[in-house]
N, C-alpha and C positions, 0 to 999 in steps of 0.2 A: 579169738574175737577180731584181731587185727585184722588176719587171714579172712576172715566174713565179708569185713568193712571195704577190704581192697577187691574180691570178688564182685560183688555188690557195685564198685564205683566202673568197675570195669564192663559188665554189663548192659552200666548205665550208658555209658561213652559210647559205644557200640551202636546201640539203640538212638543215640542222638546224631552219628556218622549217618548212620543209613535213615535216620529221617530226615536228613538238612542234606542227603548226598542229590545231585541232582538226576530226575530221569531220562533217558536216549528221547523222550519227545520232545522234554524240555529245552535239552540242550540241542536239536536238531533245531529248534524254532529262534532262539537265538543265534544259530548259526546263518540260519536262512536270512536271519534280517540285520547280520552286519555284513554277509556275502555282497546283497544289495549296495552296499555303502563302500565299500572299501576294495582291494582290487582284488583279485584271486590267491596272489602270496598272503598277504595278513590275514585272508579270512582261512586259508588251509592253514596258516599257525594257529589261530583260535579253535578251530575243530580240534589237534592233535592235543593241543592243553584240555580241553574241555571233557574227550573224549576219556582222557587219561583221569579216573578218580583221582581224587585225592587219597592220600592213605590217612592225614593227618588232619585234626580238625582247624588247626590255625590255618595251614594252608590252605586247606579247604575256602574257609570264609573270606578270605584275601581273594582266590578265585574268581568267588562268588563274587564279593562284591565288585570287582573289575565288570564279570560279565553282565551284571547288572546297569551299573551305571553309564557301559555302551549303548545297552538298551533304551536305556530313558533320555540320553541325548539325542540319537538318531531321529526317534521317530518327531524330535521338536521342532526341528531343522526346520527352517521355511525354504520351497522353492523359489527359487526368484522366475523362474519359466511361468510355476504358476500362479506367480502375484501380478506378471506383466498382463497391461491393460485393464486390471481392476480398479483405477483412478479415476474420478468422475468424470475429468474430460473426457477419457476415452469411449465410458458409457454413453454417453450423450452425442459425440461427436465426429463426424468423420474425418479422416487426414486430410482432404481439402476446407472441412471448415463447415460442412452442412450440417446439418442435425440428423440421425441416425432413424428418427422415427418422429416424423413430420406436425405429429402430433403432443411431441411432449413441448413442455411451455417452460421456459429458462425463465426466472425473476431476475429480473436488471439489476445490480445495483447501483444503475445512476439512474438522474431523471435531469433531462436537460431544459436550460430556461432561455427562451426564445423572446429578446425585445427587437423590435422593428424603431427603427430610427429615418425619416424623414430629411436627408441631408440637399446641399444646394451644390449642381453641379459646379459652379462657375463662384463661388460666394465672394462678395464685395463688402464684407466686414467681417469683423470676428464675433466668432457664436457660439455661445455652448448649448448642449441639448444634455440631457443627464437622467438619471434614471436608478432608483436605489431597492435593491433586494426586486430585480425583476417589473417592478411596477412602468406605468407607461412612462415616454421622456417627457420631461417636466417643460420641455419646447421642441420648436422643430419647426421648419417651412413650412407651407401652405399644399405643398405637392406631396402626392402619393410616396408611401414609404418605400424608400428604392435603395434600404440596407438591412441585413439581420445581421444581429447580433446576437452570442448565446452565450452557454458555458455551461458543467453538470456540475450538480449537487450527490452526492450519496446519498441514498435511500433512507439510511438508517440517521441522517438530520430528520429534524420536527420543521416541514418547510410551511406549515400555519400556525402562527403564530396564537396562542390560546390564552386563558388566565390560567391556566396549571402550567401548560409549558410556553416557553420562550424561541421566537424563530431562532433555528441552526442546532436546537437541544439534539445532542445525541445521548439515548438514552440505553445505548448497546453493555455488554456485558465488561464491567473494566470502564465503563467512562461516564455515563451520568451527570452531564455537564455541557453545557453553551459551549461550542464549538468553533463560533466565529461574530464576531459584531456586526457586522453588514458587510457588502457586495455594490461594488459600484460600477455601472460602465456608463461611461461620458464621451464625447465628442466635442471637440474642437476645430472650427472651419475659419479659417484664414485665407486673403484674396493671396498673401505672398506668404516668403519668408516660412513654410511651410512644409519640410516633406521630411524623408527617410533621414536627411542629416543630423536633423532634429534630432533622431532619438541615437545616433554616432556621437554627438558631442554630449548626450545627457549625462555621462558619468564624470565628467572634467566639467561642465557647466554647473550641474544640479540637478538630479532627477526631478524634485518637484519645480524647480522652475520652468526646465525644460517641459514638465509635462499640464502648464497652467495651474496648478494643485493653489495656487494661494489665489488666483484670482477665479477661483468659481466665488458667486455669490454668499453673503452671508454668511460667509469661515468654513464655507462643506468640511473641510478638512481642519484637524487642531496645528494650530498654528507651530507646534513642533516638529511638522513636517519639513518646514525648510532647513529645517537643524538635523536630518534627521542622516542616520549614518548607512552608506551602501555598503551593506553586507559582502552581496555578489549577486551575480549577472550571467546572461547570458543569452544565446539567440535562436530562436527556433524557427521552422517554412513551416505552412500551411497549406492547404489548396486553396483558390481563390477564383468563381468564374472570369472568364476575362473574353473582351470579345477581341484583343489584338494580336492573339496567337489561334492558330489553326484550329486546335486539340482545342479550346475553349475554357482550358484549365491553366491557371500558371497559378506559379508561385507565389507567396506574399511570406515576406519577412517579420516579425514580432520581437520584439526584444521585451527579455523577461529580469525584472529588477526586485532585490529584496531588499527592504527599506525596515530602520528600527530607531526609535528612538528613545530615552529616556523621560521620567516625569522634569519639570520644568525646576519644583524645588524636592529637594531631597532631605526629609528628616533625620534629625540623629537615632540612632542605635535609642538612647535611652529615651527618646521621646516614644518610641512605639514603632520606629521600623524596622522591622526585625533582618532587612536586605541589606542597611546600611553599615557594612564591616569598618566603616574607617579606615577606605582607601580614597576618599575624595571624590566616588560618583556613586551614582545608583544603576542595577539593571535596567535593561529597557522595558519599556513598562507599555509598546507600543506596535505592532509590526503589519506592514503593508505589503503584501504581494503584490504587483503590478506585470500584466504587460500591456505593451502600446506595442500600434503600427500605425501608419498613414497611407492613405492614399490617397496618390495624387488627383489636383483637380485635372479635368481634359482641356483644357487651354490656358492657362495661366501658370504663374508658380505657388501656386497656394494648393492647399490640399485639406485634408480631412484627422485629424488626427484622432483616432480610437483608444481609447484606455480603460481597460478593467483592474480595479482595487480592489482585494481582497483582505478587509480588516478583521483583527484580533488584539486582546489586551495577553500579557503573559500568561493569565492561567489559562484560555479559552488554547494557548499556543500551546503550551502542555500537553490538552487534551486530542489537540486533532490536525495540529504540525502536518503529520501528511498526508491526511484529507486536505486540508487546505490547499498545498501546493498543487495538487490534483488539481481543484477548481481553479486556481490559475489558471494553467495551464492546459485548460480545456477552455478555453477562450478561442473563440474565433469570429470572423465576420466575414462575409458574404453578402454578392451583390443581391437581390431581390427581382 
């Protein structure tokens, strides 16, 4: 019976050798497709192992599964040859910058906002002209508009204002939420006393002093702007027409200020604010983007001083921090 049962198992073994043994096609086809990947010596040591049965079935499977698991990583491999230029610029664009096919139509994501300001060459008092969320200036001379002014919004803002949604909503994927308070650009014209120093000494004087911010009409600004603490700074060129250089283009200077301030009273912790740790202040509860330039007037020392505010409260700063800055910083002006 013994004798039967080891017959019988022996058989079996035999039978499972030569059905799990692998065939010359098989094993040619595996050889062929790590030859491709590997250099000549590894893939002629793979043929001679491959080649060689197994006698044994553990050896065998160990084999196997080596030649197997070559097989299923090679062919996953990505080429990086063949992935070069399949990024959207490159579809779209050519290396100098054209578009590839005249006819396809790019969606912007910005839309720029264009106010005309009315300024006084030569001005013999001080004057503000002002202008909030793009609307016309609230004054301005008598003479033809002879400055633009702009700055871009992103697309994906709500820049009409509705009764479902609120100017600045971004309603994009992750943010759902008023993205900024208002947008200001204002003007300041001064007979003297007036030019690029101005905005040199704003950081040791007071950015909103420096920049009239208390004396526009009516409190435009919350009065804890003078209080309000400079982050940081800094200074960017523009182009600028100009009729007193050749090229017709110069330069014009900007200086870029980030302004923040706290609420005026700060509740306790147990009263209900949940910011107040019991260090003796509150977050800022307040932040103004700003840059200014000036230009000067043509005879005098007075000049023109340009400012764009770009307000937020801390949550709206949460949500769109660097949209915002964008809009700064896409400020410019130009003559007319």
């Amino acid at each position: 019976m013994m004798i039967l049962r080891l017959f019988i198992l022996a058989v079996s073994l035999g039978s499972c050798s030569a059905f799990l043994a692998p065939t010359s096609s098989a094993v040619d086809r595996v050889i062929q497709l790590q030859a491709t990947r590997q250099n000549q010596d590894d893939a002629a040591n793979v043929k001679v192992a491959a080649l060689n049965t197994p006698q044994h079935r553990r050896d065998f499977l160990r084999l196997s599964a080596a030649i197997v698991s070559s097989a299923s990583i090679f062919p996953t491999m990505a080429n990086a040859e063949d992935e070069a230029g399949t990024d959207l610029t490159s579809q779209l664009f050519n290396p100098d910058g054209s578009l590839k096919d005249p006819n396809s139509v790019v969606v912007a994501q910005e839309k720029a906002v264009n106010v005309a300001f009315s300024l006084p060459s030569s001005p013999d008092s001080v004057t503000f002209n002002l202008s909030t969320d793009g609307s016309s200036p609230s004054a301005g001379s008598d003479s033809a508009a002879n400055l633009k002014a702009s700055y871009k919004l992103p697309t994906k803002w709500n820049q009409e204002a509705t009764s479902s949604l609120p100017l600045y909503y971004d309603s994009s994927e992750g943010k759902n939420g008023k993205s900024c308070d208002r947008i200001t650009i204002y003007s300041v014209s001064a007979p003297k006393n007036l030019n690029m120093s101005t905005l040199e000494k704003a950081s040791k004087v007071g950015v909103a002093k420096s920049l009239f911010m208390s004396d526009i009409s009516n409190g435009y600004f919350d009065e804890g702007v003078l209080k309000a603490d400079l982050i940081g700074g800094r200074t960017t060129r523009k182009p600028i027409q100009s009729s007193s250089v050749p090229e017709g283009i110069d330069e014009q200077v900007y200086y870029e200020f980030d302004l923040a301030f706290a609420p005026l009273s700060c509740p306790d912790y147990m009263e209900g604010n949940k910011e107040n740790l019991g260090l003796g202040f509150c977050p800022y509860d307040n932040i103004l983007l700003v840059s200014a330039t000036v230009l000067n007037a043509d005879s005098t020392d007075g000049g023109t001083l340009m400012v764009c505010v770009v307000e937020c409260n801390k949550n709206e700063w949460k949500i769109g921090n660097t949209d915002l800055k964008r809009v700064r910083s896409s400020f410019i002006v130009d003559r007319a």
